[in-house]
ZAZA-453648 format. One record per residue (C-alpha): residue number from 1; residue in one letter; y, z, x. Coordinates in steps of 0.25 Angstrom, whole numbers, plus 5000, padded with zeros to 4 digits. Each point is the difference from the previous one (the first is absolute). Last residue first. Layout:
! ZAZA-453648
{num=NUM&residu=A&y=Y&z=Z&x=X}
...
END
This chain:
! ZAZA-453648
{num=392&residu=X&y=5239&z=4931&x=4938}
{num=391&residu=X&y=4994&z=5014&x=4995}
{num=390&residu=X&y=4985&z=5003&x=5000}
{num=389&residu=X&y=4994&z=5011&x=4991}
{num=388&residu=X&y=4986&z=5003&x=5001}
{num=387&residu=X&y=4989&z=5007&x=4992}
{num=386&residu=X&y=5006&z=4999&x=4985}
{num=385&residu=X&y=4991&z=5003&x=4991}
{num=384&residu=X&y=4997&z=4992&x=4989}
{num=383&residu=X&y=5001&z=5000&x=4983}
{num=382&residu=X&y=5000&z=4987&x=4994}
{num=381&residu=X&y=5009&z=4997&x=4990}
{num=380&residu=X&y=5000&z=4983&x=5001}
{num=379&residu=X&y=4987&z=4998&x=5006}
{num=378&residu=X&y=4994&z=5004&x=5015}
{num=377&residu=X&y=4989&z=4997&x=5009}
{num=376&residu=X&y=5005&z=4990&x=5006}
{num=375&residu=X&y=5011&z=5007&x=5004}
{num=374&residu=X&y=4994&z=5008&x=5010}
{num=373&residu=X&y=5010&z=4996&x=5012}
{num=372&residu=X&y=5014&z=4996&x=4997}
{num=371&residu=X&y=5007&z=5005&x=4988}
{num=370&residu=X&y=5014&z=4998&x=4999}
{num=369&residu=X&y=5010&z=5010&x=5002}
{num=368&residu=X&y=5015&z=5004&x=4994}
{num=367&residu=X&y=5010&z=4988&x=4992}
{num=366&residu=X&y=4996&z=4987&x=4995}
{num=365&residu=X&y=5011&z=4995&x=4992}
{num=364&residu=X&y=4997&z=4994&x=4988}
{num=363&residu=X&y=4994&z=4987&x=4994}
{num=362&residu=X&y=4993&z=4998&x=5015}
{num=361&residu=X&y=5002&z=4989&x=5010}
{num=360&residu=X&y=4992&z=5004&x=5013}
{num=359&residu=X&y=5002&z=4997&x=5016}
{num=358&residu=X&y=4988&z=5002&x=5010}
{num=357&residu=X&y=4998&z=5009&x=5011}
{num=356&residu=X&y=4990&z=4998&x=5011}
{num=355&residu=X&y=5006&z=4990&x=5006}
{num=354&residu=X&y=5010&z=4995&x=4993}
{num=353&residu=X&y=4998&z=4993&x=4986}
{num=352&residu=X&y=5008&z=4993&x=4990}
{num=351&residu=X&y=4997&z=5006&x=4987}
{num=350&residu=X&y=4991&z=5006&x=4992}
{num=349&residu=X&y=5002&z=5000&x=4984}
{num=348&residu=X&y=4999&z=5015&x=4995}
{num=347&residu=X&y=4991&z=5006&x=4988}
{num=346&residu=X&y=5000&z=5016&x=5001}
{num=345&residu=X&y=4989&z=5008&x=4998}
{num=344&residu=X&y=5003&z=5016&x=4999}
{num=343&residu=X&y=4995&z=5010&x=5009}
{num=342&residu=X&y=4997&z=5016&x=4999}
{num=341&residu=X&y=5001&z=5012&x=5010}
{num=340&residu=X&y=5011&z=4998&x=5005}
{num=339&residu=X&y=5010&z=5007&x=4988}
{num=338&residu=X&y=5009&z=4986&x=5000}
{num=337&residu=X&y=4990&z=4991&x=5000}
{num=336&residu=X&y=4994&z=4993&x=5012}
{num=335&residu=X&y=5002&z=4984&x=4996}
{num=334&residu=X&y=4987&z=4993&x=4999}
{num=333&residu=X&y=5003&z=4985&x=5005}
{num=332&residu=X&y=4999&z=4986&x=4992}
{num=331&residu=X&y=4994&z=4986&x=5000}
{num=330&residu=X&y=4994&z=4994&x=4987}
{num=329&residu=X&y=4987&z=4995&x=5000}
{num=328&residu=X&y=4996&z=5010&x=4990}
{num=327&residu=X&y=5002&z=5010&x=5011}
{num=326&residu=X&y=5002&z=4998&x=5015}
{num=325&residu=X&y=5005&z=5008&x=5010}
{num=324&residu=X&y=5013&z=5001&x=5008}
{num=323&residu=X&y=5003&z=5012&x=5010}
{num=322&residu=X&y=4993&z=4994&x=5012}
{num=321&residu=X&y=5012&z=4991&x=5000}
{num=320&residu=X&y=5009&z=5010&x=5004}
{num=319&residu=X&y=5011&z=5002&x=4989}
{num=318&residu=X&y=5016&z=4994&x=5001}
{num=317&residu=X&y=5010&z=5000&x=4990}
{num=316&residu=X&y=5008&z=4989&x=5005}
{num=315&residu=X&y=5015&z=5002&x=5003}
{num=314&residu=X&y=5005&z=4991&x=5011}
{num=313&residu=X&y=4989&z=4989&x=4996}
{num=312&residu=X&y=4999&z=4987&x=5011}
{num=311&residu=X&y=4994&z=4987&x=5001}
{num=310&residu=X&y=4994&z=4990&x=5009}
{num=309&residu=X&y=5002&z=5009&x=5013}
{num=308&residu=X&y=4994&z=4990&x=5010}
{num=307&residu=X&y=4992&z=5006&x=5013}
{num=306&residu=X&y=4993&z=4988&x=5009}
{num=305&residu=X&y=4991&z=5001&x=5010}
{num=304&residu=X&y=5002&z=4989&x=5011}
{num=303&residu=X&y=4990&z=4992&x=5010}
{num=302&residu=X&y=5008&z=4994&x=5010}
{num=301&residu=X&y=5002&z=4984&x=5000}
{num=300&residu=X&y=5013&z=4999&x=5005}
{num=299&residu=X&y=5005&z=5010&x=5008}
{num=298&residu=X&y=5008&z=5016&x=4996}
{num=297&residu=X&y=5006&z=5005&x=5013}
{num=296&residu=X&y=5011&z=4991&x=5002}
{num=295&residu=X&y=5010&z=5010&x=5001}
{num=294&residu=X&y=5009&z=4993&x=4989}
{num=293&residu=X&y=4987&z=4999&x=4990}
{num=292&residu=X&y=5008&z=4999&x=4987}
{num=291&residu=X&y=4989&z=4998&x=4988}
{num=290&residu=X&y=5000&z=4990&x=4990}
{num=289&residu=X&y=4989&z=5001&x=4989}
{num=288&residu=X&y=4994&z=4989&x=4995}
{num=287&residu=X&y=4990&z=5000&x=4987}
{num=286&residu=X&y=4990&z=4991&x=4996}
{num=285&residu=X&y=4995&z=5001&x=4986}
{num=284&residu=X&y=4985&z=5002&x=4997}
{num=283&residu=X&y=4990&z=4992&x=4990}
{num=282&residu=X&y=4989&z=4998&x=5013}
{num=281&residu=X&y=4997&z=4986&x=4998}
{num=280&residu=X&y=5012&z=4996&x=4990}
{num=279&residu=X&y=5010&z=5006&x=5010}
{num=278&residu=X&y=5012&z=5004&x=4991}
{num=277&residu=X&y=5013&z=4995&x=4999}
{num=276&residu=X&y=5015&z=5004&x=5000}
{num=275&residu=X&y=4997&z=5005&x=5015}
{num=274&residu=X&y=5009&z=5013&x=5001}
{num=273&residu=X&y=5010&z=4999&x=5014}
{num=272&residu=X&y=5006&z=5009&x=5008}
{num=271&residu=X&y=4996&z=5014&x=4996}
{num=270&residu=X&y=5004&z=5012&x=5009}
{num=269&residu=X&y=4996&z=5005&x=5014}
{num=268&residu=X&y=4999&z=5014&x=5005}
{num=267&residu=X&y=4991&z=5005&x=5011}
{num=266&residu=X&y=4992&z=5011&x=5001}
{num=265&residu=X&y=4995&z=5008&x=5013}
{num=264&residu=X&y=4986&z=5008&x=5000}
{num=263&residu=X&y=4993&z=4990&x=5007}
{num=262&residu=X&y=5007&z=4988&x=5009}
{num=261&residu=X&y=4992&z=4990&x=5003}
{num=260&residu=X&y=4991&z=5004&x=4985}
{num=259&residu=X&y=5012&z=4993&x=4992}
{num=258&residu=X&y=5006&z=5010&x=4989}
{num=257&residu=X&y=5011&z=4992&x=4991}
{num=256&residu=X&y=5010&z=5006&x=4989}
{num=255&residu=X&y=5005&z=4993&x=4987}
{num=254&residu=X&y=5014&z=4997&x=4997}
{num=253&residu=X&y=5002&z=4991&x=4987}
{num=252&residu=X&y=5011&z=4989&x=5005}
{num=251&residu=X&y=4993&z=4990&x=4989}
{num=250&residu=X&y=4992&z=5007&x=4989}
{num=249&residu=X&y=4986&z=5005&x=5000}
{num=248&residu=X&y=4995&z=5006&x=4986}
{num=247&residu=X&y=4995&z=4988&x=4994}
{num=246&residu=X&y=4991&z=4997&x=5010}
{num=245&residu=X&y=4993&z=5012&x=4999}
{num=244&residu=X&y=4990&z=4998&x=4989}
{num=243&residu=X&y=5000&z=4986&x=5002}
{num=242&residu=X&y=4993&z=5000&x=5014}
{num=241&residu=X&y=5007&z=5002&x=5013}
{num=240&residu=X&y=5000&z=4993&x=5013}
{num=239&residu=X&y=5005&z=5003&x=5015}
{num=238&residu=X&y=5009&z=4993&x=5009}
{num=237&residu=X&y=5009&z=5009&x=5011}
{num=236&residu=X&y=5013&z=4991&x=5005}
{num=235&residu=X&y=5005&z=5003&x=5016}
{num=234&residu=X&y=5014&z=5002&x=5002}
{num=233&residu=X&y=5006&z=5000&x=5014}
{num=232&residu=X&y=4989&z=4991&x=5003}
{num=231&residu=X&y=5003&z=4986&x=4999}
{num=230&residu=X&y=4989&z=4991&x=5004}
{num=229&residu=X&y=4998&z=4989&x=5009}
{num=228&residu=X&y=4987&z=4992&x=5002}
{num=227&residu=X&y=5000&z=4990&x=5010}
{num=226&residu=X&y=4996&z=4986&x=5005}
{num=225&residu=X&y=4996&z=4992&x=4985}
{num=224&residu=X&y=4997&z=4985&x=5000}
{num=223&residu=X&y=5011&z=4993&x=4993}
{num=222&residu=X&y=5000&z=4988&x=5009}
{num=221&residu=X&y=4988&z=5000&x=5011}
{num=220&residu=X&y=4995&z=5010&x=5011}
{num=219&residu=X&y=4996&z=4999&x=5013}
{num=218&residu=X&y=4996&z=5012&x=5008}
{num=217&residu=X&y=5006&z=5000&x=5013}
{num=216&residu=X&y=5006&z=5013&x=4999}
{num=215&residu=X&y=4993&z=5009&x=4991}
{num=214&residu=X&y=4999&z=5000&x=4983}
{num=213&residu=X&y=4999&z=5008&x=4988}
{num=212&residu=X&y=5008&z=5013&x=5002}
{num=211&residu=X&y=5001&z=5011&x=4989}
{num=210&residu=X&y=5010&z=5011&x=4995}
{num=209&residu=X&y=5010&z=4995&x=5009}
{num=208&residu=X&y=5012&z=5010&x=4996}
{num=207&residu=X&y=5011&z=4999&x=4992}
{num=206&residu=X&y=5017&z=4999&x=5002}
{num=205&residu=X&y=5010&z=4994&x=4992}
{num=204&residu=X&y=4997&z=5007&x=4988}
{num=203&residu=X&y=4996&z=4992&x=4986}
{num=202&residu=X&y=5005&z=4988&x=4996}
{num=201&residu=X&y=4997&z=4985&x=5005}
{num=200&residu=X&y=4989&z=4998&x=5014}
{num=199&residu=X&y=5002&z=4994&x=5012}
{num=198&residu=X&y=4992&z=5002&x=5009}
{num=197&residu=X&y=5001&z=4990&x=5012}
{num=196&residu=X&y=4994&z=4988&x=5007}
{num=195&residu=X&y=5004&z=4994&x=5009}
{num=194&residu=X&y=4994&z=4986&x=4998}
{num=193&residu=X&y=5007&z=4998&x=4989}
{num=192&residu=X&y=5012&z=4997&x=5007}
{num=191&residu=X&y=4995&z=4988&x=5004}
{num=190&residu=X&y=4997&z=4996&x=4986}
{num=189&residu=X&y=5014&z=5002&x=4996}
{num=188&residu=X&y=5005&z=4992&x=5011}
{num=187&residu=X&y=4991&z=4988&x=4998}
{num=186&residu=X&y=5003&z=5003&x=4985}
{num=185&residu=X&y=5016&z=4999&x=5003}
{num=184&residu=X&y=4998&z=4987&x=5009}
{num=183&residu=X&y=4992&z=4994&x=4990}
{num=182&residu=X&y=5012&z=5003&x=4988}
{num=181&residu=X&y=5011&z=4994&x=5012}
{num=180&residu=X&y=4988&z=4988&x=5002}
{num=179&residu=X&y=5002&z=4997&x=4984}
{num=178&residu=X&y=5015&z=5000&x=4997}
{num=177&residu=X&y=5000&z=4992&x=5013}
{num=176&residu=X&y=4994&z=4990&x=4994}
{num=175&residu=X&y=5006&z=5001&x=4986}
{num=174&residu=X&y=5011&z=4996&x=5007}
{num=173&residu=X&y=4993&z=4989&x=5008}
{num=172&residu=X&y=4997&z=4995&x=4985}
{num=171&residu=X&y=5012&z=5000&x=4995}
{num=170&residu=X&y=5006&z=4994&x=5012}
{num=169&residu=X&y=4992&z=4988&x=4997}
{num=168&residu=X&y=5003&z=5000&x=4987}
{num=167&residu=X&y=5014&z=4998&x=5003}
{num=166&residu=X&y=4998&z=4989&x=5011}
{num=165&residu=X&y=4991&z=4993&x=4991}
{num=164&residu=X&y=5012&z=4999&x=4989}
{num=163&residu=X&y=5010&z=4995&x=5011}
{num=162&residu=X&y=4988&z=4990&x=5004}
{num=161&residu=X&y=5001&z=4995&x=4983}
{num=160&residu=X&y=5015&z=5000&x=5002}
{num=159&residu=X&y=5001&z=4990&x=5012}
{num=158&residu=X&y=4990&z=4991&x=4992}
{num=157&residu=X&y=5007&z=5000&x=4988}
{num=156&residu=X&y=5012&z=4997&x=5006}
{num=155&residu=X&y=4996&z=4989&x=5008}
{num=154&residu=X&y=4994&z=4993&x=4988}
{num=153&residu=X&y=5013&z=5001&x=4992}
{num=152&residu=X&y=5008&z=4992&x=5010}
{num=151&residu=X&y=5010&z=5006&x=5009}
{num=150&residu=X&y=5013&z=4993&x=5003}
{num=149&residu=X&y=5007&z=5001&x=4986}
{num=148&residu=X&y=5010&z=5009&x=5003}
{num=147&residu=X&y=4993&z=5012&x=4992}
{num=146&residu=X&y=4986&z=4994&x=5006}
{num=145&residu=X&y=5006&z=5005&x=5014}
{num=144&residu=X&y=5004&z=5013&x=4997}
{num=143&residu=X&y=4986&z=5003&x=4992}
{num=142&residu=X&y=4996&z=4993&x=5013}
{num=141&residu=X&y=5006&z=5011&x=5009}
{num=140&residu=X&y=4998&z=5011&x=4992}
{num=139&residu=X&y=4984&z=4997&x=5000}
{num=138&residu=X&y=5001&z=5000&x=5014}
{num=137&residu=X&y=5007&z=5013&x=5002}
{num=136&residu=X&y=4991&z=5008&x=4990}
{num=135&residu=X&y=4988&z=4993&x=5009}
{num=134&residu=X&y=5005&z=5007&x=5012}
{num=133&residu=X&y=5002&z=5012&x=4995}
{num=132&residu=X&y=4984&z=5001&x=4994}
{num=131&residu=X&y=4995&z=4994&x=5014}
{num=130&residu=X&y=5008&z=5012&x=5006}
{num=129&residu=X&y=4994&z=5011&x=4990}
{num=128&residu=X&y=4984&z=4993&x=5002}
{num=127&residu=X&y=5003&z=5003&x=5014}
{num=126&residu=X&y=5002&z=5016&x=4999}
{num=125&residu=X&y=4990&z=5001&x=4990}
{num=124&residu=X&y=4991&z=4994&x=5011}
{num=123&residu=X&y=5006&z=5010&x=5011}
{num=122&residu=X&y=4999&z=5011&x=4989}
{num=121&residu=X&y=4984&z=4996&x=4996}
{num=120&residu=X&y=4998&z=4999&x=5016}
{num=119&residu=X&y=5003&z=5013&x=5003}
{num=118&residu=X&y=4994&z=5009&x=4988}
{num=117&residu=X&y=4988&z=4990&x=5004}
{num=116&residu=X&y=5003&z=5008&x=5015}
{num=115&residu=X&y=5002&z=5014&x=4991}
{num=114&residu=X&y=4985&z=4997&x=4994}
{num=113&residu=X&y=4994&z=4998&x=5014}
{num=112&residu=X&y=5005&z=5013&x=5005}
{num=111&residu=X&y=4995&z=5008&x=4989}
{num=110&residu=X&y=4987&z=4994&x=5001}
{num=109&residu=X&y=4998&z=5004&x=5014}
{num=108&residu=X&y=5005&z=5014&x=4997}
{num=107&residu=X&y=4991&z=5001&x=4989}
{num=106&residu=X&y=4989&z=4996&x=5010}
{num=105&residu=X&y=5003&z=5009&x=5010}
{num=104&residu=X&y=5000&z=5012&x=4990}
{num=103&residu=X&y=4989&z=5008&x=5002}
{num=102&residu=X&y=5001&z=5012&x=4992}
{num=101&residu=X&y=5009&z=5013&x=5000}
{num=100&residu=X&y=4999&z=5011&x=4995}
{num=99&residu=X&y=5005&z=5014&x=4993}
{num=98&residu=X&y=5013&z=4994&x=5001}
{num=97&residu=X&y=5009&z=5010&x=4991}
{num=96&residu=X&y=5006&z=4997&x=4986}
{num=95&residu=X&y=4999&z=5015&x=4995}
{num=94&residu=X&y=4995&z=5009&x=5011}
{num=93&residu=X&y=4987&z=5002&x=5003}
{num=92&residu=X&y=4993&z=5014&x=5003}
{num=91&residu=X&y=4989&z=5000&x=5008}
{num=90&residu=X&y=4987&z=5005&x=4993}
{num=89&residu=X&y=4990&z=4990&x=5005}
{num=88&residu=X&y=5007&z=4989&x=5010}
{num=87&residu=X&y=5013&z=4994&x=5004}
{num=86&residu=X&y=5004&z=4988&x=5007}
{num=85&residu=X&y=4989&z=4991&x=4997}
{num=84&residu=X&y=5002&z=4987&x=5010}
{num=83&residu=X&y=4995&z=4986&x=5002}
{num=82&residu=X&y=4993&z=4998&x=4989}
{num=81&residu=X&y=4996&z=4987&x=5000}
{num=80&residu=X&y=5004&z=4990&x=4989}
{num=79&residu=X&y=5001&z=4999&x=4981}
{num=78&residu=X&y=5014&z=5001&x=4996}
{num=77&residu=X&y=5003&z=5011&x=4988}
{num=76&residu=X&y=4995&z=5012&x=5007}
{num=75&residu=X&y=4996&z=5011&x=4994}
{num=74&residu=X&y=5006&z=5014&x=4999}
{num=73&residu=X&y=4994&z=5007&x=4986}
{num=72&residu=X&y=5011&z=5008&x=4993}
{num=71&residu=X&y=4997&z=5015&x=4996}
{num=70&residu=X&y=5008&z=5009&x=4990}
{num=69&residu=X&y=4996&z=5014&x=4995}
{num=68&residu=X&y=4989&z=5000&x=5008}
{num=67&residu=X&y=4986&z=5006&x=4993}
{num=66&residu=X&y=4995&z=5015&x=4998}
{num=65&residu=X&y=4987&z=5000&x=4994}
{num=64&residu=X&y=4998&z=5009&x=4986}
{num=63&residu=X&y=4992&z=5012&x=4992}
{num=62&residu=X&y=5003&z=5004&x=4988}
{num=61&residu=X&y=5004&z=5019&x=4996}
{num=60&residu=X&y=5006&z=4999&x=4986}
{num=59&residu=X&y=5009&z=5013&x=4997}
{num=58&residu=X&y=5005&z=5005&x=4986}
{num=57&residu=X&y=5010&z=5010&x=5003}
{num=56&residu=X&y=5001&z=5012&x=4991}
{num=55&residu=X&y=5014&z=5008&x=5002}
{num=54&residu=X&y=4997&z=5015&x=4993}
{num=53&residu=X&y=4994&z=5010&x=4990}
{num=52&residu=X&y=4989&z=5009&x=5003}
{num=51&residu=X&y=4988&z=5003&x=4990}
{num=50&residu=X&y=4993&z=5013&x=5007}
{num=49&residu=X&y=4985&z=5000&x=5004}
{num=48&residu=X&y=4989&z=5005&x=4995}
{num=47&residu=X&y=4985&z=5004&x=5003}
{num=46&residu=X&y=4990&z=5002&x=4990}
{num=45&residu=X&y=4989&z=5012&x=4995}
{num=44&residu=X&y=4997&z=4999&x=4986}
{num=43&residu=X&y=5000&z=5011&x=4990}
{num=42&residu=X&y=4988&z=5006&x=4993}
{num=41&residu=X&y=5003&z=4999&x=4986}
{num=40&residu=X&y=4997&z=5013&x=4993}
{num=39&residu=X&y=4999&z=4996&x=4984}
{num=38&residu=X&y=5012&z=5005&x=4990}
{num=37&residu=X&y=5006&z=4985&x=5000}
{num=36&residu=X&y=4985&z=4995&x=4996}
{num=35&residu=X&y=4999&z=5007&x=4987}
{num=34&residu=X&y=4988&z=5012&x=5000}
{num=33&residu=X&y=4990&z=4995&x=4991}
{num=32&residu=X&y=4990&z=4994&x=5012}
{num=31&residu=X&y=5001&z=5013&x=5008}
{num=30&residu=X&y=4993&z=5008&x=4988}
{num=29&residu=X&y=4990&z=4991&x=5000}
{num=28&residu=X&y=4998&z=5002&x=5015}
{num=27&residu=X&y=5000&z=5014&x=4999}
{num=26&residu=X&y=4990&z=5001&x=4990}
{num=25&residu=X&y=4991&z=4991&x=5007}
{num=24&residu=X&y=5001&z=5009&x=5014}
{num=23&residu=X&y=4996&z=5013&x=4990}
{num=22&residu=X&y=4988&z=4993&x=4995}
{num=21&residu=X&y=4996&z=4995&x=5015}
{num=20&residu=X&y=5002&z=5015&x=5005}
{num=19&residu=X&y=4990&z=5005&x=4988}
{num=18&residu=X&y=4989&z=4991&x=5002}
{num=17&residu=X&y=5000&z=5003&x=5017}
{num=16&residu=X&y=5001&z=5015&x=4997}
{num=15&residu=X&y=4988&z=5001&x=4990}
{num=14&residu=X&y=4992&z=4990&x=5010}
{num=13&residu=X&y=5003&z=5009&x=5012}
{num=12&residu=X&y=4994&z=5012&x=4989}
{num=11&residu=X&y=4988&z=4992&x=4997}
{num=10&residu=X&y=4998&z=4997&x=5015}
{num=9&residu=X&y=5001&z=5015&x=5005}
{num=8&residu=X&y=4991&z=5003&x=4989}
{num=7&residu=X&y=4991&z=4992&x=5006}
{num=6&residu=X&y=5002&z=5004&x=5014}
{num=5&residu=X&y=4996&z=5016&x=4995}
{num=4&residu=X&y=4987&z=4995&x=4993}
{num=3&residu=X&y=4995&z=4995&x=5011}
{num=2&residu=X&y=5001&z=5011&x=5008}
{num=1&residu=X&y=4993&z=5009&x=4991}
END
């Protein structure tokens, strides 16, 4: 009895079973003749944001090294002793000062023997004008002899060829003393050499000592450098852009400049100088910038993040970057329709870039909200649901 009742439970599951699968093919052919546009779309959930219009900047952040705007090397240009530094590390030098002084016996020495030959070439110079006279007199006298016929012609020959020697003779104590004056003035000079001073062409006429080479008693020879001195009023940033960028830097261009010294305070520079070349090895430009350093803060050497705005928008149709997508390798956003609960597809050319924001060139104005999140999964038509509206 039992087992009579649980089969006819089965045959009437079965009945059931048959009858729902018939009834779930019907409906399914009758969904397949119903048109597209009349189906029930579930729409997509996205996030949006407005489309705002403004200035657009497009900002290049480098990396640089402050360095002096002018420097000139102290050396000395006669080898000796030193004797004396008179100033050291981060002393300020003024233009043409004695910063110091070698041992100068010797130059003294050699300066005093080169006035006594000064001496003697005058005093022979001197002689060589009396001798000249007196042979001008005796030639007059037998020129005036020969004219009466008392003077022979041998006499006079002789007489005038001393008067010849007499003038050449002078010429050459002339030249004498033409010489000793010129060893006298480089005795001198050579002398003064041994006190030696900055003196550097342009710029301020103050600097500081930047770096000290030598001590007293060291010995040093000609040219060999003593100081370092540097201008520091203004101090020149260096960095280096590639192609991309270089054309987009001008001379006098204002740029900003963070140092990590002195955090959380800008500094203003501008652009000094554009190499008209570019480094083979690395195919980068160097670029200076001048920047005024009147409190002396900023040193030589310092490690400097660099701001440069390269170009500027004021009116730019600006969308958050997270807004553009991809389709058929063509860049576009999906533009919130009017009635906010459909997109369309809207082609656009990106810009210049800031932060998060990017700049895009479209065939018509861009005007309402851009979808942000979710658009991946959206066509041109697509139905969504707004979950969050942000405004800029």
């Amino acid at each position: 009895m039992v087992i009579g009742k649980s089969l006819t439970l089965l045959i009437v599951a079965a009945a059931l079973g048959g009858l729902g699968w018939l009834i779930f093919q019907q409906l399914e052919e009758q969904s397949r003749d119903v048109p597209p546009q009349q189906r029930t779309v579930r729409a997509v959930p996205v996030e949006t944001e407005q489309v705002i219009n403004g200035r657009m900047d497009q900002v290049r952040a480098f990396t640089g090294t402050l360095d002096a705007n002018q420097e000139f090397v102290v050396s000395a240009k006669v080898s000796g002793r030193v004797e004396e530094v008179t100033v050291d590390l981060a002393d300020t030098v003024r233009r043409n000062q004695i910063v110091a002084r070698l041992d100068n016996a010797e130059y003294r020495q050699a300066q005093t023997q080169a006035e006594a030959d000064l001496a003697v070439a005058r005093a022979n110079f001197a002689e060589a004008e009396s001798l000249l006279k007196i042979a001008d007199r005796e030639l007059a006298r037998v020129n005036t002899l020969k004219e009466r016929g008392v003077s022979s012609e041998s006499e006079q020959d002789t007489i005038q060829a001393n008067q010849l020697a007499r003038s050449a003779h002078l010429d050459v104590t002339r030249a004498q003393v033409t010489r000793a004056v010129a060893a006298v003035e480089t005795a001198r000079i050579r002398l003064g050499y041994s006190d030696v001073t900055a003196s550097w062409q342009g710029g301020n006429d103050y600097r500081v000592v930047a770096e000290r080479y030598v001590d007293e008693g060291s010995t040093v020879g000609i040219n060999e450098p003593l100081l370092r001195v540097v201008e520091m009023d203004q101090v020149i940033a260096v960095f280096y852009v590639t192609e991309r960028d270089y054309r987009l830097l001008k001379p006098d261009q204002s740029v900003s400049l963070e140092t990590d010294a002195y955090p959380n305070e800008v500094f203003v520079g501008r652009v000094a100088r554009i190499a008209p070349v570019f480094r083979a090895s690395t195919r980068q430009a160097k670029v200076e910038l001048l920047v005024d350093n009147n409190d002396l803060r900023l040193k030589p050497g310092m490690f400097v993040r660099i701001r440069v705005v390269l170009e500027s928008i004021e009116d730019a149709t600006i969308v958050p970057e997270s807004a553009l997508v991809t389709r058929d390798d063509k860049v576009g956003v999906f533009m919130l329709n009017p009635d906010g609960v459909t997109v369309r597809w809207q082609e656009v050319e990106p810009g210049i870039r800031q932060g998060h924001l990017v700049e895009v060139v479209t065939n018509e104005l861009l005007k309402g909200s851009v979808i942000t999140l979710g658009q991946q999964l959206l066509d041109d038509g697509s139905s969504v649901t707004v979950q969050e509206n942000k405004l800029e």
